[in-house]
Structures are given as C-alpha cells and as structure tokens.
C-alpha positions as CSV (number, residue, x, y, z in Angstrom):
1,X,18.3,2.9,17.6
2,X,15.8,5.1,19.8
3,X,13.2,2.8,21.3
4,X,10.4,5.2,19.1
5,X,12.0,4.0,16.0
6,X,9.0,1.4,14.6
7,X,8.5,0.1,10.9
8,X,5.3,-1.4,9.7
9,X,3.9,-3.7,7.2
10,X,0.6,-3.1,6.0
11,X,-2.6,-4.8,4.3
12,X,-3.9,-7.8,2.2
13,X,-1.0,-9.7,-0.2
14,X,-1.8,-8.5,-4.1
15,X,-2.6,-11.6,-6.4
16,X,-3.0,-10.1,-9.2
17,X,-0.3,-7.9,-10.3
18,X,-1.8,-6.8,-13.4
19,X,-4.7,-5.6,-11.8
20,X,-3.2,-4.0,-8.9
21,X,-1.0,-2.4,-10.9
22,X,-4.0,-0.5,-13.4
23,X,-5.9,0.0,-9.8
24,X,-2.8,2.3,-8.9
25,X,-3.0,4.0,-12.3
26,X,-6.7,4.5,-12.0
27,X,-6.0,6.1,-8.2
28,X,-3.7,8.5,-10.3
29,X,-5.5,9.2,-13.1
30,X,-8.6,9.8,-10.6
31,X,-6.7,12.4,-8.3
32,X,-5.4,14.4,-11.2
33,X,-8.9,14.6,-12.4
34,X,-9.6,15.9,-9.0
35,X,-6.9,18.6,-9.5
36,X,-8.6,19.6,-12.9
37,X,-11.8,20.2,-10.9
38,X,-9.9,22.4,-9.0
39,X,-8.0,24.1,-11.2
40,X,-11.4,24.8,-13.2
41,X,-13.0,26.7,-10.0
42,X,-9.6,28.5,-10.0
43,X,-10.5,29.4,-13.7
44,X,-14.4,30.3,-12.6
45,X,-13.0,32.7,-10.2
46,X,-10.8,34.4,-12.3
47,X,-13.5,34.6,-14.8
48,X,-16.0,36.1,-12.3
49,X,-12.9,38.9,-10.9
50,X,-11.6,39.5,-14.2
51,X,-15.5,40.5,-15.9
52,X,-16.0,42.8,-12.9
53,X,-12.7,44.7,-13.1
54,X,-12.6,45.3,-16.3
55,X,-16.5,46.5,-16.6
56,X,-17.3,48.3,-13.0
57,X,-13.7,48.6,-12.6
58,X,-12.0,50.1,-16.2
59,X,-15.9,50.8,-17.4
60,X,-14.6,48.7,-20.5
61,X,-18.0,47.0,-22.4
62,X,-18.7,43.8,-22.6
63,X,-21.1,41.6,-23.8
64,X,-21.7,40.5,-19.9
65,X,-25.4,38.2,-20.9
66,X,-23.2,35.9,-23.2
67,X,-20.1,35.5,-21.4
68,X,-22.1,35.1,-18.1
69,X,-24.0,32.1,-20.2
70,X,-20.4,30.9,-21.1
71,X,-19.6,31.1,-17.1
72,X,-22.8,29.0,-15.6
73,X,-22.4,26.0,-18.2
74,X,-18.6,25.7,-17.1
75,X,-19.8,25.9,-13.5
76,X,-22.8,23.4,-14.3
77,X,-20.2,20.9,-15.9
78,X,-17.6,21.6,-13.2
79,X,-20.6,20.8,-10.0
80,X,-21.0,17.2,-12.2
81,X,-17.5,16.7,-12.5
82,X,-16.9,17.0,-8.8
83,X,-20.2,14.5,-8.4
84,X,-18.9,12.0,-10.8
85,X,-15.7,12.1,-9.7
86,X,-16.3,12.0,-6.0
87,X,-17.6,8.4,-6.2
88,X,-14.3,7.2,-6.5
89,X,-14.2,5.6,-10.3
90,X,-11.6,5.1,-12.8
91,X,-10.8,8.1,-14.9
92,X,-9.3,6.9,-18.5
93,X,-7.2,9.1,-20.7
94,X,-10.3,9.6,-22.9
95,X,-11.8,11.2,-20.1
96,X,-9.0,13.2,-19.3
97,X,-8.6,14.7,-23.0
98,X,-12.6,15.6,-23.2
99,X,-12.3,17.4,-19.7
100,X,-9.7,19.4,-21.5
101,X,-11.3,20.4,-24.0
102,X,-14.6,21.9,-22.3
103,X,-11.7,24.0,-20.6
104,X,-10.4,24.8,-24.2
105,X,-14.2,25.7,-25.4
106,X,-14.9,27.9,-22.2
107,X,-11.8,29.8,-22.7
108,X,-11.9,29.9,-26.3
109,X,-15.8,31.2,-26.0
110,X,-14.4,33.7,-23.1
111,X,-11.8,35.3,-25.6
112,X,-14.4,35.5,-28.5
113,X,-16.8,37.5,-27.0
114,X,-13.3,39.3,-25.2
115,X,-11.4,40.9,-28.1
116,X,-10.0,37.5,-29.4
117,X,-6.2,37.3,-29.7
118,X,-6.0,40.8,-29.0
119,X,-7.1,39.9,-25.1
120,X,-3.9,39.6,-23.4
121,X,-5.3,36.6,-21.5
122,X,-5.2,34.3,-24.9
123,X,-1.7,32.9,-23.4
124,X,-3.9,30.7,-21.0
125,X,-3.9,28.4,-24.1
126,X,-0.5,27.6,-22.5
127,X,-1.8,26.6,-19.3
128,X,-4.2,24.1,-21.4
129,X,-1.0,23.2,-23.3
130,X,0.9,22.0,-20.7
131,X,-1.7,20.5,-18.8
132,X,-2.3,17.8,-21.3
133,X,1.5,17.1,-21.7
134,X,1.6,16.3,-18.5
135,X,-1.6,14.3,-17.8
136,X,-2.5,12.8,-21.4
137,X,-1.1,10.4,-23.5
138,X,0.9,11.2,-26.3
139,X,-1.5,11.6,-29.4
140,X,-4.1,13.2,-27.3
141,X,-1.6,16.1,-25.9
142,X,-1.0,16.5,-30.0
143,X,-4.8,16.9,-30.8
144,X,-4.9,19.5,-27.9
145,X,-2.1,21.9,-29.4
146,X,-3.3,21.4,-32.7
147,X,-7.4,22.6,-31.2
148,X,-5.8,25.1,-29.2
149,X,-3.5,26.5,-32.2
150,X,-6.6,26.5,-34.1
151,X,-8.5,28.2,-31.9
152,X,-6.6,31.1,-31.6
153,X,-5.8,31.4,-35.2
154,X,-9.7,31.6,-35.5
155,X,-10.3,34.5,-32.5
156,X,-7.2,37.0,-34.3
157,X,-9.5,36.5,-37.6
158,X,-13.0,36.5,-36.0
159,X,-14.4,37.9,-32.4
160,X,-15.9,40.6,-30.8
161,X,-13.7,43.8,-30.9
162,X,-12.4,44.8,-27.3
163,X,-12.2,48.8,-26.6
164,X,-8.7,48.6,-25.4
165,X,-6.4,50.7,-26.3
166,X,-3.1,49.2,-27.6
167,X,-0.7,52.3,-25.8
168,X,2.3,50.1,-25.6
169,X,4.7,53.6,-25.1
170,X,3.6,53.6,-21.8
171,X,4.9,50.8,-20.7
172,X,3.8,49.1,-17.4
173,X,1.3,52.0,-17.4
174,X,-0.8,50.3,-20.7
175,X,-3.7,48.2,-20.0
176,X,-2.5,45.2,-22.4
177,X,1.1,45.3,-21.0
178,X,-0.9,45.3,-17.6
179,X,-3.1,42.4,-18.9
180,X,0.1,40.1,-20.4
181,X,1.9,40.5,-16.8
182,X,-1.2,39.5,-15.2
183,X,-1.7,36.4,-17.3
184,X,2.2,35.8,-17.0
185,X,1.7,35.5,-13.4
186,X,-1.2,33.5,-13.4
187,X,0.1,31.1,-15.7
188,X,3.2,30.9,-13.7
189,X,1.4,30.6,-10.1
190,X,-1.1,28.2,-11.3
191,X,1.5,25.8,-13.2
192,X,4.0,25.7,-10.6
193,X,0.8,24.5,-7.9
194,X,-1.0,22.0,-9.9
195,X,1.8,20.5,-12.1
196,X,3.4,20.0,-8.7
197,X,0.6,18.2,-7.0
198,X,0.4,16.2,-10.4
199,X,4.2,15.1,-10.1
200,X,3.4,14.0,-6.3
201,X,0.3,12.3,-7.4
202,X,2.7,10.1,-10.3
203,X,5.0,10.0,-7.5
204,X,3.0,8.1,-5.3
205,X,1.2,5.7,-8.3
206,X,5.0,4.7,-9.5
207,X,6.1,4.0,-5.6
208,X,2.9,2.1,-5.1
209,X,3.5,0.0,-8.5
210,X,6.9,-0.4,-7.0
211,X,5.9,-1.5,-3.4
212,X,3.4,-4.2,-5.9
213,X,6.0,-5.0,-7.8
214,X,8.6,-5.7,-4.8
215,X,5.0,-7.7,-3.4
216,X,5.0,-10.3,-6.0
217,X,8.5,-10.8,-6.1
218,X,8.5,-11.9,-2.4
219,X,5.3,-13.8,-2.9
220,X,7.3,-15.8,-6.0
221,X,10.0,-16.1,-3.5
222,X,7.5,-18.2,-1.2
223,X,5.9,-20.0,-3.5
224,X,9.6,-21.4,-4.4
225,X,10.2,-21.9,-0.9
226,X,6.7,-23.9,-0.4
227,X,8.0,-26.4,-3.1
228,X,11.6,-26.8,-1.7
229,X,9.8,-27.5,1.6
230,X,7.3,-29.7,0.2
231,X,9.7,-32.3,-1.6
232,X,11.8,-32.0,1.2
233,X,9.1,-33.2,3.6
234,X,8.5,-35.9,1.5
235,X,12.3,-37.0,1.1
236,X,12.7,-36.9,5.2
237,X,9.3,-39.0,5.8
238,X,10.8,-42.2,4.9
239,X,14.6,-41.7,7.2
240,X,12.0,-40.2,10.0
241,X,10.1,-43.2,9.7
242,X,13.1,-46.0,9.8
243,X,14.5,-43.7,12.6
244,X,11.1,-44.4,14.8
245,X,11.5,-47.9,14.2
246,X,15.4,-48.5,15.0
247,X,14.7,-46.4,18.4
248,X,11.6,-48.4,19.2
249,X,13.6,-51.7,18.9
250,X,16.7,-50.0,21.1
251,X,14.2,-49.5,23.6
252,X,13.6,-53.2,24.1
253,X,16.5,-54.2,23.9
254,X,18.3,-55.4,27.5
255,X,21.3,-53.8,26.4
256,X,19.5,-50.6,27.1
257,X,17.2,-51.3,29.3
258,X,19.8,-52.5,32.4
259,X,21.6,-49.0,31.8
260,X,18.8,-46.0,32.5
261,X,21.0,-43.2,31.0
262,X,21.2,-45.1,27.6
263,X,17.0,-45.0,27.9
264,X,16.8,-41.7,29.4
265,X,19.2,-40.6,26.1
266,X,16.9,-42.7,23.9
267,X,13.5,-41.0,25.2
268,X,14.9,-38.1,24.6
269,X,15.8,-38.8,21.2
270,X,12.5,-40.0,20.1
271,X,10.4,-37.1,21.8
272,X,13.1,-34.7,19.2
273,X,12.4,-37.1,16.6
274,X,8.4,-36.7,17.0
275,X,9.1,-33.3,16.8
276,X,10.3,-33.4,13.3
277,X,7.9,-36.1,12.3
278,X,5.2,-33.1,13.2
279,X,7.0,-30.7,11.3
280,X,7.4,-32.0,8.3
281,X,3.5,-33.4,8.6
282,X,2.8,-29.5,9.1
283,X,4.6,-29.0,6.3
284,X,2.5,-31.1,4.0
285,X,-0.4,-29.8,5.5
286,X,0.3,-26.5,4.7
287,X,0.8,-27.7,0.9
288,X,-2.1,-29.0,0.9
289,X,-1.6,-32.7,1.1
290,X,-2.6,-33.6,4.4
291,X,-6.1,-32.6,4.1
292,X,-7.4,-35.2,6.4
293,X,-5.9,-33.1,8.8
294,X,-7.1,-29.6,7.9
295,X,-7.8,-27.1,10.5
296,X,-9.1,-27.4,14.3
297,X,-12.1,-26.2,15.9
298,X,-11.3,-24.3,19.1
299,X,-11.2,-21.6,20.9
300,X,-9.4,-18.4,20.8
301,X,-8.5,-18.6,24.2
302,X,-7.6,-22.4,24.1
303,X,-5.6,-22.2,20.7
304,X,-3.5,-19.8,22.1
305,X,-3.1,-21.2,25.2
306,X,-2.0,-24.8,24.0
307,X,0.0,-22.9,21.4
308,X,2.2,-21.3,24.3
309,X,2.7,-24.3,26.6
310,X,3.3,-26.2,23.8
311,X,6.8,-23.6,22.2
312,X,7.6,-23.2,26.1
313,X,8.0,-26.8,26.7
314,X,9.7,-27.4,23.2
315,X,12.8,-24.7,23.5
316,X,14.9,-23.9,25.6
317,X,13.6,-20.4,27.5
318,X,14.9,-19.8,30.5
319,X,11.9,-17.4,31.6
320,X,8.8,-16.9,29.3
321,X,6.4,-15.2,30.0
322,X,2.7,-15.4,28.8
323,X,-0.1,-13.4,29.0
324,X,-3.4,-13.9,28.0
325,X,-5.8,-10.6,28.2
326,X,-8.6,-12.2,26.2
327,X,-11.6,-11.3,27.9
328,X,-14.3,-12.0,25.4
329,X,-13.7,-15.6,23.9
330,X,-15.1,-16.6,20.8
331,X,-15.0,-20.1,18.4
332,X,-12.7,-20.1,15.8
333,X,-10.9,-22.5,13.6
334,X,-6.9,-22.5,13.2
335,X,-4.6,-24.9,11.2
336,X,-0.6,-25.0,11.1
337,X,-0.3,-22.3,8.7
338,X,-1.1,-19.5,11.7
339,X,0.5,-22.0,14.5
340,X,4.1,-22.0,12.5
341,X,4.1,-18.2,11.7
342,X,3.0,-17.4,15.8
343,X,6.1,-20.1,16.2
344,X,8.4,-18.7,14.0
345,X,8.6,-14.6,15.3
346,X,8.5,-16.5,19.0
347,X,11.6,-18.3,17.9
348,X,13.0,-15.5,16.0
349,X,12.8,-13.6,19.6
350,X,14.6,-16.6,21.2
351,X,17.7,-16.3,19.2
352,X,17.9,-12.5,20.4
353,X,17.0,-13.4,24.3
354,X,17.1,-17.0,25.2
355,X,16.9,-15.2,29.1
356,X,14.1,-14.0,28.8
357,X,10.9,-13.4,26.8
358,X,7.0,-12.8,26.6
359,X,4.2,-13.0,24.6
360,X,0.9,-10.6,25.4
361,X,-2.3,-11.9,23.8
362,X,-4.9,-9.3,23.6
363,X,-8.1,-8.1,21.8
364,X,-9.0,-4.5,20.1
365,X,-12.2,-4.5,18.2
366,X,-12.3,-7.0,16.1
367,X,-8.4,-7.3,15.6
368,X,-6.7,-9.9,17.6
369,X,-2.7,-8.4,18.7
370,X,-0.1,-10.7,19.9
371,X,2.7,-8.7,21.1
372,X,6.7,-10.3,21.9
373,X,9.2,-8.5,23.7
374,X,12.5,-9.9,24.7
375,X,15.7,-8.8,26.3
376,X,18.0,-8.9,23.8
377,X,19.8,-6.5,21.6
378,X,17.2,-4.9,19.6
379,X,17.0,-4.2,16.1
380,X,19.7,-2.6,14.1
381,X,18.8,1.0,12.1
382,X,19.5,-0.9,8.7
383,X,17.3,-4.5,10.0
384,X,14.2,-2.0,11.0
385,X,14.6,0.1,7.7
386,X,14.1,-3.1,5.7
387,X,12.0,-5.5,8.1
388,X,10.8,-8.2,6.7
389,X,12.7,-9.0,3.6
390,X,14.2,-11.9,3.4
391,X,17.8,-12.3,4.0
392,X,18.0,-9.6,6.3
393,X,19.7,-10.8,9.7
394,X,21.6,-10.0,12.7
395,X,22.4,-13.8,13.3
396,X,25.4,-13.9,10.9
397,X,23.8,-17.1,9.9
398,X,23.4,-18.2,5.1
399,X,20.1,-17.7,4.7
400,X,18.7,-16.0,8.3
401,X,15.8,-13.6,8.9
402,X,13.5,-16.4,6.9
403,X,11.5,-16.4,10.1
404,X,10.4,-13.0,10.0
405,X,10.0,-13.0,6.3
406,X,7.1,-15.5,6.3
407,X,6.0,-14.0,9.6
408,X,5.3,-10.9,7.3
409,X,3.9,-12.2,4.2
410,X,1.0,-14.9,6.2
411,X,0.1,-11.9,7.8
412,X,-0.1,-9.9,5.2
413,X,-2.2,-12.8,3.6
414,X,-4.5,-12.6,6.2
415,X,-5.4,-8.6,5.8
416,X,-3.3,-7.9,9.1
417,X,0.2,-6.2,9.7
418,X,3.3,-6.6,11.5
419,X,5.5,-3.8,13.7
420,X,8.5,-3.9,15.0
421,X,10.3,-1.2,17.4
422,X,13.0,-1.2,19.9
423,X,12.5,-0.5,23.8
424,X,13.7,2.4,25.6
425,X,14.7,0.2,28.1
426,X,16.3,-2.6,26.0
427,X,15.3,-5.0,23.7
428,X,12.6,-5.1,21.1
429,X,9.2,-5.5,20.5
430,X,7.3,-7.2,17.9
431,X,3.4,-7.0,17.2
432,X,1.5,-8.6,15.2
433,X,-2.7,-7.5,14.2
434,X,-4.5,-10.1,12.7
435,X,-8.2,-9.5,11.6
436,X,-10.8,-11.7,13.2
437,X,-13.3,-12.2,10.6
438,X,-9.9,-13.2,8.4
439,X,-8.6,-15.5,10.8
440,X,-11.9,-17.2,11.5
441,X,-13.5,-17.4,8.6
442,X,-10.6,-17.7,6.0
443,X,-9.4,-20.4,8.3
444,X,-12.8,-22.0,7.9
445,X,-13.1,-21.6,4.0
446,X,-9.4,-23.0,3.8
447,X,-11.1,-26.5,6.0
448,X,-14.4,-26.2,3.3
449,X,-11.9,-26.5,0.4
C-alpha cells in the first residue's frame, strides 16, 4: 500500500441510538429545506425575467401592481425562511408540506392574474408535484396533488384573460408553443439539480444512520466483552492468589535456595505472575469494582513517562524508542482505562516489529497526539479499508485485531480519533488525538463517581 494511504476514525461514541438516529434525519430534513430556499429564489428570478419579457419585451399587459404584490410577499417569506433556517433547527414534515404550499399559493396567484391554465407556465404545478414526492411523507404528497389539481381546475374556470394569441400553425414560431418549451426546460433543468442534491442529501442521512448503526453494534460488542472479562478476572483471582502463595513458600525452601537458577527461575516467575495479578485488578477497575483504586493524580509528563518505562521493561523490544515533546506540562488525572488502550496499540506494534519501535508524545492546542511507528510490514489495503473492526488481523491468530478495536472505540469515547497509514519508507504509523479537556476532566468525573 502507498505510504499516503491513511484511514481515520472520528468523534464522540453515540449512546443513544434513537436519538442519533432522528438527529441525522433532522440534518436531512434541514438541508433539503435549505434547497427549497433555493429553489424559491430560483422561482423569484424567473418571476422577475419572465414579467419583464413578456411586458417591455412582447408589450403583452399585465396586471404588473398585483403580481408585483404577489412577488415581495414570496421574497419577504423566502428572506425568513433563510433566517429561520440558518440557525440550524430541526425541520419536520409539517414544515416541509406548509413551505410547499406558499410555493403552490405564489404560483397559483402568479397564473391567476397571468391567463390561468391558458399560461403555458401552469405545468410548474409539476415541479411542486414532484417536489413533495420526494421530500414529504406519504399523505402530505397526496394533499399537495389534490391542492395543486384543484388549483388549476379553478384558474381554466376563473382568472384574468391573457392577450396571447393561441397561433398553434405556426409551430415553434407561436408564443404558447414558445412558452410550453420554455417551461419544459425549466422543469426539466430545475428537477434534474435539486432532486439530485435531494438524493445526495438522503444519501448521506442513510450512510450516517448506517455508520450509527454499525456504532452501536461495536459498542454492544464491548459491553459483552467487559462482562466476559469481568467474570473472568474474578474466576483467575483465586488460582493467582494460591499461585503467590505456593511460590512464596518455594522461595524458602533449601531445596531452592542452595540451587540459584531454581530462584532465579522462580523470581522470574513471580514478577510474570504480579503481572497478571495487575491485570486482572485493572480489569476490575475498569468495571467498576475496584473503586478504591480509581484514577491517579499526576502529571501529563510523568504519566506518560512511567507509562513508557513501565511497557519497555515489561516486553520484549529490542530497541524502543521514546520521545517526549511535551513542553507545556499540566495536572491531570488518568486511570487504567487510558493506560490499557496506550498499552494495547504499543503492543499491537510489537507483534508487527519486535526490532524496533517508537512512541512520540506531543501537544497541538489543546489535543494531546501519541504517535507509534514501527518497522514492520505495514498494513494491508483490505486491514486499512476496514481499521478498527474487530476481527480484522494480519496475525493469522482466532480472535486477533481486538487490540486495535478497543484502541478505537475508548478513543472514540473520549471525543478523539485514531489514524493509521503506512510509511514510504516501511512500516506503519499509528496516531492517536485525544482531547485534553476530555482526558482531564472526564477522567476526573469518572474518580467523583
């Protein structure tokens, strides 16, 4: 893969699917009100060109005072619109439906004091047609062709007569054939651009009800996890516990105490045996039943410090290399949680380059951006198109690329992201941007609780 390829995982983890999920739909429903607001000044200009052609231009009369009336309340309501609108709120169906029908009135009102259905530009009811199929709900698209149907019905029996002459043996040459190709085009024109940037605006609400959806099925998939590892930290504290003992006794006993490899071996032993006993106490803490051990008051600096000496001098690396380019320290409070996900992408880096491998601490703004590189292979196409899910590993190992996984979703949990790209020069790079604020003070509210 070209060391430019990079994915990304972005933003806060969604807790509320049902919300989320009508927050997308308001985000869609709002843009398309914003493309009715353009359409509409679309509709204002055409107005404005069409009343000038046909009186300066054809000398045709019209009733300009009235329909000029007609044309400042549609801009009035359109100018509101686009302030209402701008703020950013929900837009419901209802909403939607009466929008479309102050576009019905203005036309309708238009064509009355126009010539009525004998105005070739009546087929814009059309344009109002399809609009609502598109962007209302089923019974209010219904209500719109029955008002629109109506409408015209009313303008062939009542409106204010238009001088144009109805020469349809001349062809292209008549004014009305002239008028219907003019409205066919618009119609046409103006479908094709807005129903298409409707269609991309559903586009993107049903990929980002997807992307939700694909969310809470990984966050269920954690949740799961957390339990397994739960009553599996409780099964192993008992064993750990017996283990402790047994090697506490063989340590005093002259048997291995005359023969120093036996105690060197046994050291050994209990130092990896410690290390369990402090996972699986992490474990718990992270569930939520260690809370006598809650988060630690440091430092930036010193937590990630301690945090590097400490995965150095528990794995096997032959080089690691650390770098700390924190300039401006500041106080904050960490617990396992953070500590096991830094852990995890460091160790997920190992497996790929147990040579060599380094870890740059640094701070931009107010985001703090830990960035590992190693040696190895790099990712593959496929592992970078889907980074992050679970399951998805080079390693050839049931059940691999966990690490990552939870590397992803704690970060997403704390409002930052995670990229990952491979090197031009070899090897792959992983960074991870955590917000400050998030880090500190979520950590903090975590200890309050």
């Amino acid at each position: 893969m070209p060391g430019n390829t990079e994915t990304l995982a972005n933003g806060p983890a969604i807790r509320e699917g049902g919300a989320a999920a009508a927050g997308v739909a308001h985000v869609a429903s709002r843009m398309n009100m914003v493309q009715l607001i353009q359409l509409r000044w679309f509709a204002v200009i055409g107005q404005i060109t069409t009343i000038a052609v046909v009186s300066i231009g054809l000398r045709i009369p019209l009733p300009l005072p009235r329909m000029l009336m007609v044309l400042a309340c549609l801009i009035a309501f359109n100018l509101g619109s686009q302030l209402r609108w701008h703020e950013g709120r929900p837009v419901s169906n209802k909403e939607l439906f009466l929008a479309l029908l102050v576009d019905v009135a203005s036309l309708t009102a238009q064509l009355y004091f126009s010539g009525g259905a004998t105005n070739p530009f009546a087929f814009l009811y059309l344009l109002q047609v399809i609009l609502s199929a598109v962007l209302l709900e089923a019974w209010s698209t219904w209500i719109i062709v029955g008002i629109t149907s109506a409408c015209l019905a009313g303008l062939s029996m009542r409106s204010v007569p238009l001088t144009l002459p109805l020469d349809y043996a001349r062809g292209f040459f008549s004014l009305y054939v002239q008028g219907m190709v003019i409205c066919f085009i618009l119609n046409a024109s103006l479908l094709v651009v807005f129903i298409t940037r409707i269609s991309r605006n559903l586009r993107a609400g049903d990929a980002q009800l997807a992307d939700l959806r694909q969310r809470a099925t990984e966050e269920e998939h954690i949740v799961r996890m957390g339990l397994l590892a739960s009553g599996a930290a409780h099964e192993l504290g008992t064993p750990l516990a017996t283990l402790s003992v047994i090697l506490g006794d063989w340590r005093r006993m002259p048997e291995f105490t005359s023969k120093p490899e036996l105690l060197e071996e046994i050291t050994e032993m209990q130092a990896q045996l410690q290390r369990c006993k402090a996972i699986v106490s992490g474990i718990l803490l992270a569930s939520g039943e260690a809370r006598g051990e809650s988060s630690v008051r440091t430092t930036l600096s010193t937590f990630l410090d301690k945090l590097a000496e400490e995965w150095r001098s528990s794995r096997p690396i032959v080089t690691f290399v650390y770098e700390n380019r924190i300039e401006q320290d500041l106080p904050v409070a960490f617990d396992t949680t953070l500590k096991q996900m830094i852990f995890n992408l460091l160790d997920n880096a190992l497996d790929a380059s147990p040579q060599w491998l380094s870890m740059e601490a640094a701070r931009e703004g107010d985001m703090l951006v830990l960035s590992v590189t190693d040696a190895g292979a790099g990712f593959a196409p496929a592992m970078l198109a889907n980074f992050g899910k679970p399951y998805q590993s080079s390693k050839g190992k049931p059940g691999g690329g966990l690490g990552l996984f939870l590397v992803l979703n704690v970060s997403r949990a704390l409002g930052g992201r995670v990229s990952a790209s491979n090197r031009p020069e070899g090897g792959a790079m992983v960074r991870l941007t955590l917000p400050l604020a998030a880090i500190t003070v979520g950590q903090e509210k975590a200890h309050a609780s």
